[in-house]
Structures are given as structure tokens and as C-alpha cells.
C-alpha positions as CSV (number, residue, x, y, z in Angstrom):
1,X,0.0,0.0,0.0
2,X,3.1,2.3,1.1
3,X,4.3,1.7,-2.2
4,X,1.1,2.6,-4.0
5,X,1.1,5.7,-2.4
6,X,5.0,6.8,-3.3
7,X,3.9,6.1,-6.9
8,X,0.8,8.2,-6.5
9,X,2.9,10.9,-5.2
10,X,6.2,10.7,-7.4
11,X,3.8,10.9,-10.4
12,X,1.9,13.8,-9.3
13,X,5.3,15.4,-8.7
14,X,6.6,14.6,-12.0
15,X,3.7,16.1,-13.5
16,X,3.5,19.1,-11.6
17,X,7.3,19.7,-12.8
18,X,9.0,19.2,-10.1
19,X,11.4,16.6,-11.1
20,X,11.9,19.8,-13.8
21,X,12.9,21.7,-11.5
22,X,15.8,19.8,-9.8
23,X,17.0,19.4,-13.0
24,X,17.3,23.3,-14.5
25,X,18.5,23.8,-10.7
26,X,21.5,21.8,-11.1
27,X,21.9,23.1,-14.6
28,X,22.0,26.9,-12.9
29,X,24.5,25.3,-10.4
30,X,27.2,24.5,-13.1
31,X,27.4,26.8,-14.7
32,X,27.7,29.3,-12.1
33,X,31.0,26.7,-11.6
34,X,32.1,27.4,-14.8
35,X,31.6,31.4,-14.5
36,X,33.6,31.0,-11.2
37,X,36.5,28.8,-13.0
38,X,37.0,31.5,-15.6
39,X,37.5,34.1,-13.2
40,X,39.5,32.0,-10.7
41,X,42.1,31.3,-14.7
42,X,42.4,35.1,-14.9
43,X,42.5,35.9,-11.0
44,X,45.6,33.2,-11.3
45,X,47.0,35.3,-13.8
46,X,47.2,38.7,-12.0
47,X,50.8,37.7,-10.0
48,X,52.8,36.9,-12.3
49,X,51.9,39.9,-15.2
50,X,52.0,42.3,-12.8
51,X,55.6,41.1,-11.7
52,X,56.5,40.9,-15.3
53,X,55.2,44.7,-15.8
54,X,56.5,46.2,-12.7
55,X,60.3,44.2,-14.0
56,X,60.5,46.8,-16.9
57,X,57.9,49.5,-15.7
58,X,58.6,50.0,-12.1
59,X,57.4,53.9,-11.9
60,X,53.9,52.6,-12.8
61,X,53.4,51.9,-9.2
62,X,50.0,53.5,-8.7
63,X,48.6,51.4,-11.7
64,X,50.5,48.2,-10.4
65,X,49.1,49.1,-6.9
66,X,45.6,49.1,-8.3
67,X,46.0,46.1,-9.4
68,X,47.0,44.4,-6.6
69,X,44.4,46.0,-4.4
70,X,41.4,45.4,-6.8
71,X,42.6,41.4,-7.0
72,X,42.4,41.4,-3.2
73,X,39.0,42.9,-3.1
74,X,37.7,40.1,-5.0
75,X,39.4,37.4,-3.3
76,X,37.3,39.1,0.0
77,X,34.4,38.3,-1.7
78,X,32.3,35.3,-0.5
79,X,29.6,35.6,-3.3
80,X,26.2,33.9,-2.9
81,X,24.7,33.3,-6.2
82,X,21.2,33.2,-5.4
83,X,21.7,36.6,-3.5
84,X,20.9,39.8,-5.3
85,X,23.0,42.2,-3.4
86,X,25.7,39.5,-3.0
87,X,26.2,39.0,-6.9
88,X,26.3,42.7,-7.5
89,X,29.3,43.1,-5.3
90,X,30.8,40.7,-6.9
91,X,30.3,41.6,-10.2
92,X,31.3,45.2,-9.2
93,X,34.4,43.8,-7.7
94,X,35.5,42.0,-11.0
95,X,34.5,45.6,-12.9
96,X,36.6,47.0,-10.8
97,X,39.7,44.2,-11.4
98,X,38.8,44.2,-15.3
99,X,39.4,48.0,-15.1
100,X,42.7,48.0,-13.3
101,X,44.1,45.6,-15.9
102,X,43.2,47.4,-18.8
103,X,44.6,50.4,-17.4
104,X,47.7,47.8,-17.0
105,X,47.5,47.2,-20.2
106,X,47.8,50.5,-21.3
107,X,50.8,51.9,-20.4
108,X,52.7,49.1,-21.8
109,X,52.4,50.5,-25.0
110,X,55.3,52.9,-23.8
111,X,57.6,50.3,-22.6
112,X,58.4,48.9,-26.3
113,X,61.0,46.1,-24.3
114,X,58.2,45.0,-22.3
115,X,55.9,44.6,-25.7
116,X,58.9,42.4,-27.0
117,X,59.0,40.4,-23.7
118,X,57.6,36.5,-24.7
119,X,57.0,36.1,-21.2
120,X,54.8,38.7,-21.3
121,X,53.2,38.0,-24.6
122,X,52.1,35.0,-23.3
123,X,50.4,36.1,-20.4
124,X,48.9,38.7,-22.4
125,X,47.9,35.8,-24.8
126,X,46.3,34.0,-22.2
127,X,45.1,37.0,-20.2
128,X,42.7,37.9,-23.6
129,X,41.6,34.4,-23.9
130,X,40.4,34.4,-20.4
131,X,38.2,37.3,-21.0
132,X,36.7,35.8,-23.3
133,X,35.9,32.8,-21.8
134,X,34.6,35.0,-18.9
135,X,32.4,36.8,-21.5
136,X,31.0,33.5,-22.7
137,X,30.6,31.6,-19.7
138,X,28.1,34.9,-17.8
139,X,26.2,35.0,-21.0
140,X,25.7,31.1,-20.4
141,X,24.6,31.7,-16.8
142,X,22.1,34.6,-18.5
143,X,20.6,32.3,-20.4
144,X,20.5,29.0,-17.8
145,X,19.2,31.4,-14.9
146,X,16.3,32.9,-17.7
147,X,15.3,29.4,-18.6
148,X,14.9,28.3,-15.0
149,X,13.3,31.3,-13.9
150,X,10.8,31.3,-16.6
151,X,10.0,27.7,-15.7
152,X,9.1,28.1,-12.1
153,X,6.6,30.9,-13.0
154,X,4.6,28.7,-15.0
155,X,1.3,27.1,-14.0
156,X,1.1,25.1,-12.4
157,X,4.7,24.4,-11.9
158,X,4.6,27.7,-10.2
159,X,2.9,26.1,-6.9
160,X,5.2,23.1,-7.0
161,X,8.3,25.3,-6.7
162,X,6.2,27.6,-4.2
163,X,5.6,24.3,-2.4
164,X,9.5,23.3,-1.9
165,X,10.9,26.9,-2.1
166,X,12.4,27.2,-5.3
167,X,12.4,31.1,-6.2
168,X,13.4,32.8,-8.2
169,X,17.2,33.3,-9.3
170,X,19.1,36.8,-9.5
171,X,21.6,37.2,-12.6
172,X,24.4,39.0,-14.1
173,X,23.2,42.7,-15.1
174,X,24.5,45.5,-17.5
175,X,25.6,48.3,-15.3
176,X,24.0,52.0,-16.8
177,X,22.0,49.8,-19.6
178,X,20.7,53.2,-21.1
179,X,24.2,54.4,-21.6
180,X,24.8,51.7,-23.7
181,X,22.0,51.9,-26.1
182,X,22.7,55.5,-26.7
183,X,25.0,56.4,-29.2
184,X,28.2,57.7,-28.1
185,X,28.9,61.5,-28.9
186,X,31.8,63.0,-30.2
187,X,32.9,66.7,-28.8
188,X,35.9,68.2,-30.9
189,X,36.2,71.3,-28.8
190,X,34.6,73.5,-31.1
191,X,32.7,76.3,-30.2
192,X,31.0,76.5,-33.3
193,X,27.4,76.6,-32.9
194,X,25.3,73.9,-35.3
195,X,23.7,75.3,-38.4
196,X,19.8,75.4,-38.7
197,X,17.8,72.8,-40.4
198,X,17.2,74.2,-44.1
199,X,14.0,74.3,-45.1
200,X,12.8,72.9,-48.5
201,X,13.3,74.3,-51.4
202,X,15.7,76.5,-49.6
203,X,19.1,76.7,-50.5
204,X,22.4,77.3,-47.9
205,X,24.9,80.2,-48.5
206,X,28.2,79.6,-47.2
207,X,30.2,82.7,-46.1
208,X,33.5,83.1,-47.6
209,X,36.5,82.7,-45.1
210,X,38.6,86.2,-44.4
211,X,42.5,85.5,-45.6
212,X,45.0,86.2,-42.4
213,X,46.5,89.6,-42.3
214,X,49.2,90.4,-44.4
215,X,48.0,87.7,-46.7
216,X,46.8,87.4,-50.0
217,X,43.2,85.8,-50.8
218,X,43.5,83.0,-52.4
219,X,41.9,82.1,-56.0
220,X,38.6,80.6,-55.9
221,X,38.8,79.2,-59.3
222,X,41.1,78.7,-61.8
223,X,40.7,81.2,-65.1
224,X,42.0,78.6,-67.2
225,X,44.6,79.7,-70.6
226,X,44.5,83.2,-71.1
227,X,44.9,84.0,-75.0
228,X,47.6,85.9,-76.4
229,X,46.5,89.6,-77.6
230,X,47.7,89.8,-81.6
231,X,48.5,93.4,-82.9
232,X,46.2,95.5,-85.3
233,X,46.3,94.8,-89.0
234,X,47.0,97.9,-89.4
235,X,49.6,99.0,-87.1
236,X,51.3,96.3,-87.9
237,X,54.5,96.6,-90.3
238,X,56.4,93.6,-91.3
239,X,60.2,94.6,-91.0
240,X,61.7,95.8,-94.3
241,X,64.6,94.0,-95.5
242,X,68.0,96.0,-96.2
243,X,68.0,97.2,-100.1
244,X,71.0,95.0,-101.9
245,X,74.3,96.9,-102.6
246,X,75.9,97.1,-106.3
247,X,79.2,96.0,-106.1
């Protein structure tokens, strides 16, 4: 009869998602692994460019320093992935670290020995490939957490995960999202203020551009061959020849 009753039950569960559940929960769990194995690569990375930097660049020591202390913040971290607040300090932290090394990265360009370095060029090799792994494994997570999230809220699925407290999972977010959809603006420094729209059927007139003092305008346009004045028929006299001498 027990066992009657544990069929009963298992199939209602089944059926009501829950067995679902478990499964895009453990499928949330690794990859949130992977995401942490990527960073922990490029966290183990850190020591030994920033020794190879400082070897050739040791004035830099406010970049190298900022480094250093951005890698410790993170290590301070003991993130909680199914903790909003916990997961944006986190991802703050590594902001923070990714900042740091690009800055890093930066002022090599003035150190062409360093550039030149293989040891360095590896770790720089290595250091790139990282990132991207880091970039690939988050949007992973994204896209595991969305797909369990949107699950649970189903019906009825929704009371089964309401039933064993399965809620709903936080995930990776893009800090100042409106920034990014603008388009960026270019300043010059000008001062010039921007012409008016024309309307149709108008035309624009563009002022012409005072020479410098002391200075000659310059020619708009090019006058082309200029032709040769001839004389008048009738001033003109064809030169007389000198009358030949009897000898």
C-alpha cells in the first residue's frame, strides 16, 4: 500500500514539474562553476603579469598598486549566487579588477621592451583568452538562470516550486543599460554653434572665409589659358629687309 502511495505521489510530482525543476536547478548550479573557474584562470594570472610589468615599468606603481588591491577585493568576496546584493558586489568587484588591468594594459604601450617580452606576450595571450571565456561563460549563466526562472513561474509548476521553495534566481546585469544603447557622442572642442535645419526648397549660402593679415586671398577658381593679344592689321608693319648693294 506504502508503495502505492509513493507512486501516486512521485507521479503527481513529476507532473507538476518538479522533477523539472531539480533538474534546470543543477543546470544553474554548473554553470555558475564554470563562470567561477574562468574568473579564478584570470584571478591566477594577475601575480605573475604584474611582476612581469613592474620588471620593466617599475614607476607605474599606482597602476600596479591598483591592481594588486582590486585582485584582493575580490578574493574578499564570498559571493552567494542566489543573493541579489551578494552577486552585484561581486560583479562590481571584478568591474573593478577588469578596469585596473586594462589600465595595465595601457601603459605598456610605452615600454616597447616590455611589448617584446615572450613572457609577457604569453600572459597577455592568455590573459585575452580568459576574458573571453569569462564573456561566454556569464552569458551562459544569463541564459541557464532565464530558462529556470521562466519555468518556475509557469502554472502550475509555479505552486510546485512555491511548495519546496524554489524562487526565483538573480543574474548578471549590464551596469548603466541606457548608456549603452545611446550612441556615443563625439565633442571636438569646437565652439561652433550647429547650423539650422534648411527648409525645402531653400538653398544654404556659405560665407567666404577672411585670408590672415598680411596675406593674399587666395583664388577661388582657376581662369583657365588666357589668350595671347595679336596686334592690329594695321599698325602692324612687317620689318623691311635692307636694299642690296651694287658691287
Amino acid at each position: 500500500m506504502r508503495a502505492i502511495v509513493l507512486l501516486i505521489l512521485a507521479a503527481l510530482l513529476s507532473g507538476c514539474g518538479y522533477n523539472e525543476i531539480q533538474t534546470k536547478d543543477e543546470a544553474v548550479k554548473a554553470s555558475w562553476a564554470q563562470v567561477l573557474n574562468v574568473y579564478k584562470r584570470r584571478d591566477d594570472l594577475i601575480p605573475n603579469l604584474v611582476a612581469t610589468v613592474k620588471g620593466y615599468a617599475q614607476q607605474e606603481q599606482a597602476v600596479l598598486i591598483g591592481v594588486t588591491e582590486a585582485r584582493a577585493k575580490v578574493g574578499q568576496i564570498n559571493v552567494d549566487p542566489d543573493s541579489a546584493e551578494s552577486l552585484q558586489q561581486f560583479q562590481q568587484a571584478q568591474g573593478e579588477l577588469s578596469n585596473a588591468l586594462s589600465r595595465l594594459l595601457v601603459i605598456t604601450e610605452n615600454y616597447p621592451n616590455l611589448k617584446s617580452d615572450q613572457a609577457f606576450l604569453n600572459l597577455q595571450t592568455q590573459l585575452e583568452g580568459t576574458e573571453n571565456r569569462i564573456t561566454v561563460e556569464r552569458g551562459r549563466y544569463i541564459e541557464t538562470v532565464q530558462a529556470y526562472n521562466t519555468y518556475i513561474r509557469q502554472f502550475p509548476v509555479n505552486l510546485t516550486a512555491k511548495m519546496f521553495g524554489h524562487a526565483e534566481k538573480p543574474s548578471f546585469t549590464v551596469e548603466d543599460e541606457r548608456a549603452i544603447q545611446d550612441a556615443p557622442k563625439v565633442d571636438f572642442g569646437g565652439q561652433a554653434s550647429a547650423a539650422p535645419p534648411l527648409v525645402p526648397g531653400q538653398t544654404q549660402t556659405v560665407a567666404p572665409v577672411a585670408p590672415p593679415p598680411g596675406l593674399a586671398p587666395a583664388r577661388t577658381s582657376d581662369p583657365g589659358p588666357q589668350p595671347i593679344p595679336l596686334p592690329d592689321s594695321e599698325s602692324f608693319k612687317p620689318p623691311q629687309q635692307p636694299a642690296p648693294t651694287g658691287e
